[in-house]
C-alpha positions as CSV (number, residue, x, y, z in Angstrom):
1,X,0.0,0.0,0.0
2,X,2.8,2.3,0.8
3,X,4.9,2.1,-2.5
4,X,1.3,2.8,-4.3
5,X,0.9,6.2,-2.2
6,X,4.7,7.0,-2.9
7,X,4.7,6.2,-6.7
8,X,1.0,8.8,-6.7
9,X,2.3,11.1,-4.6
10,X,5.6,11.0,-6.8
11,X,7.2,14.9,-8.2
12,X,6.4,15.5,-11.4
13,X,8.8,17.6,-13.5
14,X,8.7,19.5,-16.3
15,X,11.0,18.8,-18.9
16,X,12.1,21.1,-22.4
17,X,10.9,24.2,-23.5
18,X,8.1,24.7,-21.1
19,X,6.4,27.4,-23.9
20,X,6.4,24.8,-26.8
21,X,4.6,22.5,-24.8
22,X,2.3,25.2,-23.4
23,X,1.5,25.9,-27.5
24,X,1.0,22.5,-27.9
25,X,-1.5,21.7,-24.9
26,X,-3.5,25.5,-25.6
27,X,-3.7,24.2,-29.5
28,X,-5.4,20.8,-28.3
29,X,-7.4,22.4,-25.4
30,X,-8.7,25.4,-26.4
31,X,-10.4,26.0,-22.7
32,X,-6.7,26.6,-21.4
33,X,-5.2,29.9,-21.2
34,X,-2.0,31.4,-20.3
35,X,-2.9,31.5,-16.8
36,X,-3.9,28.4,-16.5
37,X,-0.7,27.0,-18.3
38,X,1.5,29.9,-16.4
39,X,4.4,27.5,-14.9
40,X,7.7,28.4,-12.2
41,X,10.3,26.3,-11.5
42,X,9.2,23.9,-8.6
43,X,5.5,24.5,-8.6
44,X,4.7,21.9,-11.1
45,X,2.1,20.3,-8.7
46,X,0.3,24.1,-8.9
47,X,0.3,24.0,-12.7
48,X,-1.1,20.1,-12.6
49,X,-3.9,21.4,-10.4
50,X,-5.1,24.2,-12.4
51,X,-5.0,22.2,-15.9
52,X,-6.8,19.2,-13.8
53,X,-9.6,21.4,-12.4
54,X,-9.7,23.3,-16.3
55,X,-9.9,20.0,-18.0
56,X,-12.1,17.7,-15.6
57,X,-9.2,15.2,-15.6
58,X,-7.6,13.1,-13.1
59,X,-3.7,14.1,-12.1
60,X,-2.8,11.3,-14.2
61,X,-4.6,12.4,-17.2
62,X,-3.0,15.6,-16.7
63,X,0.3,14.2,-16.5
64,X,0.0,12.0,-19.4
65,X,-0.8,14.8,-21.9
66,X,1.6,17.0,-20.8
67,X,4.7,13.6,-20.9
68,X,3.1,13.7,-25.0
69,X,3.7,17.5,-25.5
70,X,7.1,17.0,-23.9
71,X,7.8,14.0,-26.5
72,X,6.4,16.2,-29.1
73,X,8.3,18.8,-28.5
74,X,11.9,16.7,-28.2
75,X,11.3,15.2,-32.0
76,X,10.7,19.1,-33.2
């Protein structure tokens, strides 16, 4: 039960150029804005929350879409 919690609970990081991604998620979800994608170093869990509540999806969800804008974003 504990390693579940930890692995849930895990950081989340944001990786590359934090504005390509942004494009990419605000191009896909048109609901987003730029305060709702705004993002500082070591408040990722803050940005998470904001696109979760925006979108109506789960943290995981969340995290998942913004893992493919990051993949995206390495192959441009």
């Amino acid at each position: 039960m504990e390693t579940t919690k930890t692995q849930e609970s895990a950081a989340f990081k944001i990786d590359g150029n934090w504005n390509e991604q942004a494009k990419a998620l605000r191009k896909e979800f048109s609901q987003l804005s730029d305060s709702d994608l705004e993002f500082q170093d070591g408040k990722e869990e803050e940005l998470l929350k904001r696109v979760e509540t925006k979108l109506n999806k789960s943290r995981q969800e969340v995290i998942e879409l913004i893992t493919k804008a990051q993949s995206a974003e390495k192959q441009n």
